[in-house]
Structures are given as C-alpha cells and as structure tokens.
N, C-alpha and C positions, 0 to 999 in steps of 0.2 A: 504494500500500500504506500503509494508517494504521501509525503508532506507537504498538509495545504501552507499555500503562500500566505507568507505574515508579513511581509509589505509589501506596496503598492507595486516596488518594480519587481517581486517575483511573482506579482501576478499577472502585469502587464506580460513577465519572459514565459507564461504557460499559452499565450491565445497565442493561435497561428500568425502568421508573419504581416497577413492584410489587416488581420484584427488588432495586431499589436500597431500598425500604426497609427489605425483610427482613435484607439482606447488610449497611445499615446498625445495625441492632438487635443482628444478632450481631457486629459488631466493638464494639457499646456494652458486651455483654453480656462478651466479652474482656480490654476493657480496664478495666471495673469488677473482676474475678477476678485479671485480673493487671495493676495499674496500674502497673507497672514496664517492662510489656512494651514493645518496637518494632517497629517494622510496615517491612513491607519487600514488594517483589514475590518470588516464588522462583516457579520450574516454570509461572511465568504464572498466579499463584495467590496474594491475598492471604496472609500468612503473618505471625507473630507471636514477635519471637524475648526470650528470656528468659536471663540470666545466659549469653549467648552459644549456650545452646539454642534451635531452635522449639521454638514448645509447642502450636500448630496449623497447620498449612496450610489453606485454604478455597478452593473454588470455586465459581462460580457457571456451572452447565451449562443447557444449553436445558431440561430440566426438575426441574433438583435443584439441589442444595445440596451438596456432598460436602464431609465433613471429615476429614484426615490430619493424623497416622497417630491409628487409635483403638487402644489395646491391650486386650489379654485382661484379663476381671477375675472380680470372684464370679461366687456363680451370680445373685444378684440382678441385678448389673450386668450381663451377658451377657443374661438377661429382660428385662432395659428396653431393650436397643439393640437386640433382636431383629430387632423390626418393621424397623429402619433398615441393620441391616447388609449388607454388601454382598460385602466382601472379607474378607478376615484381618486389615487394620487400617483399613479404610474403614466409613463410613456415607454413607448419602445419605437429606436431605430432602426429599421431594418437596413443591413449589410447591402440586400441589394439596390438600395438607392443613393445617395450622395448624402451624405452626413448634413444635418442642416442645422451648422454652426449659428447661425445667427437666430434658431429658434433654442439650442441651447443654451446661448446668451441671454436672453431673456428670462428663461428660465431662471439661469443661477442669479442674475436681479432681482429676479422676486421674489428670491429665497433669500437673498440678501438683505432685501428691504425687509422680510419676515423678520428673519432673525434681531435685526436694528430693531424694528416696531417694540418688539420683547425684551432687549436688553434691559 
C-alpha cells in the first residue's frame, strides 16, 4: 500500500503529467490571490488555509477538478459557475475543456471576501 501524500507537492507528483500541470497552475493561481495562505493535505485533498481558515479544498479526480466549498452568490455569480456546479457548495472542472481561470478567480474572491466578512 503506497503512502498518501502529506503535502501539496507530493500530491500534485501522484496526478499524471496533464493533471499535474493544471492542478499546478491552480495552486499558482491561489497563492498569487492569497499569498499568505498555507497549504496542507485535508480529506486527501490539496487544501489552503488562511488566518486559520480554509479558503479552498481541491481535488484532483479521474476526470475533474473539484473545488470546496463554493458558496451561494448573485445572480451573476450563480450564471458563471452554472456550467461547473455540481452540489450546493461544489464545482467541478472537467479535464476535457480549458481550465476557466478567470471563473476560478472569482471564486477564490468570494471566499476571500467570506472569510474577511468573518474575521
């Protein structure tokens, strides 16, 4: 039985080669947004914690990308994660289309701004 990865970058070195680039881009993409954060494993799932908050958890699955927790927002924001949502607080990327950084971004914004509101 291998040893699960207990941090970020021996979990990014277990996804294949296409996945490790994606999953690295969006941890670049995290830590640009919130360059305070730390990285840590949780639930077996890259994860990013902030003022003792997460502020994402990330997976990488045999054909997605999933990021927790995503919350409710306008109605703009609810239109843009349409395509991606999944659950009540999930989305998922799927591999076979282009990564869509710029609804990522937003994302971790309004986990940001979560997390500030609560401080």
């Amino acid at each position: 039985m291998s040893k699960k990865p207990d941090t970020v970058d021996a979990y990014i070195a277990t996804l294949d080669d296409g996945v490790q680039q994606i999953f690295a881009a969006l941890r670049e993409t995290v830590l640009r947004l919130a360059p305070g954060a730390t990285e840590t494993i949780k639930y077996d799932m890259a994860a990013w914690q902030l003022n003792g908050t997460y502020l994402v958890y990330a997976g990488a699955w045999k054909k997605h990308i999933g990021l927790y927790p995503v919350g409710r927002g306008d109605g703009a924001f609810e239109a843009m994660l349409a395509p991606y949502r999944d659950k009540k607080d999930t989305v998922k990327f799927v591999y076979a289309k282009p990564m869509p950084f710029d609804v990522i971004e937003a994302i971790l914004r309004a986990r940001l701004a979560e997390i500030e509101r609560h401080a």
